[in-house]
N, C-alpha and C positions, 0 to 999 in steps of 0.2 A: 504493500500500500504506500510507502513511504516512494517509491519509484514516482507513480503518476503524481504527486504533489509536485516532488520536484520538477517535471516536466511542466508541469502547469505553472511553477514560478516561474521558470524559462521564458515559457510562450508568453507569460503575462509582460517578462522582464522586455520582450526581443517586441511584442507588441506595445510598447508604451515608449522605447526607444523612437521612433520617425517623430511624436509628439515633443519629446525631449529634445530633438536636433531643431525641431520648428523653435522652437522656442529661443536662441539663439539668433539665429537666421531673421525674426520679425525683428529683435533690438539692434541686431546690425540695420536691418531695413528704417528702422523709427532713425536709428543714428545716421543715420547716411541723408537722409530727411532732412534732418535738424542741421548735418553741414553744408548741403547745397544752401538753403534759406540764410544760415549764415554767411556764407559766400555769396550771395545776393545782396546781402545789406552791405556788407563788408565793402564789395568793389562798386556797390551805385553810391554809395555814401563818399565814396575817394574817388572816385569819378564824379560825379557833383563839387567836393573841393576843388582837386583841379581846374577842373574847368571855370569855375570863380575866378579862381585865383589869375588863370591863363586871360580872361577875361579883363579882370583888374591892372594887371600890369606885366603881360606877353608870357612868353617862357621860361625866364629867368625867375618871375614871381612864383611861377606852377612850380619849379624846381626846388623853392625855398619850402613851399607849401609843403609836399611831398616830401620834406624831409623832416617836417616836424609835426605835419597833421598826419598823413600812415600812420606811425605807431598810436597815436591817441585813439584814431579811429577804430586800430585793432583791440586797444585795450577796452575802449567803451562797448566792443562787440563781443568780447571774451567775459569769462566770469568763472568764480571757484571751479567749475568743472571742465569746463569749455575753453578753449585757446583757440584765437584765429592771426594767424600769422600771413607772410609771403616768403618764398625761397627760391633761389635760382641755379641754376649751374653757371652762371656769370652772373654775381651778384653788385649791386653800386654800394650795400649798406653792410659792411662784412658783418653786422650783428645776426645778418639774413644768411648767412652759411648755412647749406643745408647740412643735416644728419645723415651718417650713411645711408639710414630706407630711406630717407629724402632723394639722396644721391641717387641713389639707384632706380628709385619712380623716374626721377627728371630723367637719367638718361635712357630709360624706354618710352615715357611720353617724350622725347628728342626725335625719337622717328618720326611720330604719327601724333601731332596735339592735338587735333583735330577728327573726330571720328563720328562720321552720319552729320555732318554741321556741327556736335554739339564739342565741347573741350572734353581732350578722356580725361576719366577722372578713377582713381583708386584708393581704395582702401584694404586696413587690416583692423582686426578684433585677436587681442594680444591679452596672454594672462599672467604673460612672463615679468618676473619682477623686474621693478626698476624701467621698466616700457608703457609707453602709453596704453590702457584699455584697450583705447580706437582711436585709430588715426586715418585720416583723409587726407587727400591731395585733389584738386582740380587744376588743370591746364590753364593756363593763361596764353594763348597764340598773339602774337605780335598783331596788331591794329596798325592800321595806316595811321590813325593820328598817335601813335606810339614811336614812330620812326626821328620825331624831330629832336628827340632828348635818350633814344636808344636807336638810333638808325647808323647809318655806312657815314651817312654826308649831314654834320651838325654844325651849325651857326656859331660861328668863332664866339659869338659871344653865350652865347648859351655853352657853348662847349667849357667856357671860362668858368662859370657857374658851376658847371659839373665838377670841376678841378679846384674848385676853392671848395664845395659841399661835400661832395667823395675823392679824396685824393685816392684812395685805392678805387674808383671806378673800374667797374668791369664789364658793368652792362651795355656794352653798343657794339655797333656791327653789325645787326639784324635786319633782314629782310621783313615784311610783310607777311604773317603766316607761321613764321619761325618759333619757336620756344620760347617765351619769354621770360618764365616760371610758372610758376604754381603757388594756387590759396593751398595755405596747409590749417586743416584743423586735427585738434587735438582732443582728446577727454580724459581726463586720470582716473575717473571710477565707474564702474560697472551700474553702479545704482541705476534704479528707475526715477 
């Protein structure tokens, strides 16, 4: 008698298992939710600076912007759980250096940023200590109005601007379409 029990814990153990993997798989799904919206507010909000700013007083002003509204904008978008950053494989801000899985997203979305129209975008759900929970990446593809302050051909005086703001500048050279980086979000706990 004690045989079919155990086979019945089995079955019950090996049928409640696909409910148990779902379960996962919906908080990655809720998480992955939560950092494309963040990465909507994140870059229409620094995209609206900018362009203020570009507005207010040409390139050079968008340049100053962007080097002291970005990070504000990331922090008012972040919170105890949540981080929303940017990272490059040519970075202008070396505080922006990516982390090895950074590293290694960027250089496979290097191939392909772009995928069906939309930026690829990837993540991981990590339980390994000392690693974030879950971490996200979305592509950032170079824009034509991105070329005037990360392009091939930059205005001696904006280029000036860049070299008094980033003297380790890294970011330019780019074509239209090209890599530009990647929004990175981050979570440090599993909690709901």
């Amino acid at each position: 008698m004690a045989k079919p029990m155990i086979t019945t814990a089995v079955l019950l153990s090996i049928l409640s298992m696909p409910a148990m993997a779902e379960a996962p798989a919906q908080s990655a799904d809720k998480q992955v939710a939560e950092s494309r919206a963040m990465v909507k507010m994140f870059s229409g909000a620094l995209k609206e600076a900018l362009q203020a700013a570009i507005k207010e007083g040409g390139l050079t002003n968008g340049i100053g912007v962007c080097k002291t509204v970005a990070p504000e904008i990331a922090a008012d978008n972040s919170n105890e759980e949540w981080t929303i950053s940017r990272t490059s494989l040519k970075v202008r801000n070396p505080d922006n250096a990516p982390t090895e899985w950074q590293q290694m997203q960027l250089q496979a979305m290097d191939r392909q940023p772009v995928k069906n129209g939309k930026p690829v975008e990837v993540w991981q759900v990590s339980e390994a200590e000392g690693q974030p929970a879950f971490r996200y990446m979305s592509a950032i593809p170079t824009q034509k109005l991105c070329l005037d302050c990360h392009g091939k051909s930059i205005d001696p005086e904006v280029k000036a601007k860049l070299d008094e703001l980033y003297p380790e500048d890294q970011a330019t050279g780019f074509s239209e379409g090209d890599l530009r980086g990647a929004f990175v979000v981050t979570r440090q706990t599993t909690g709901q």
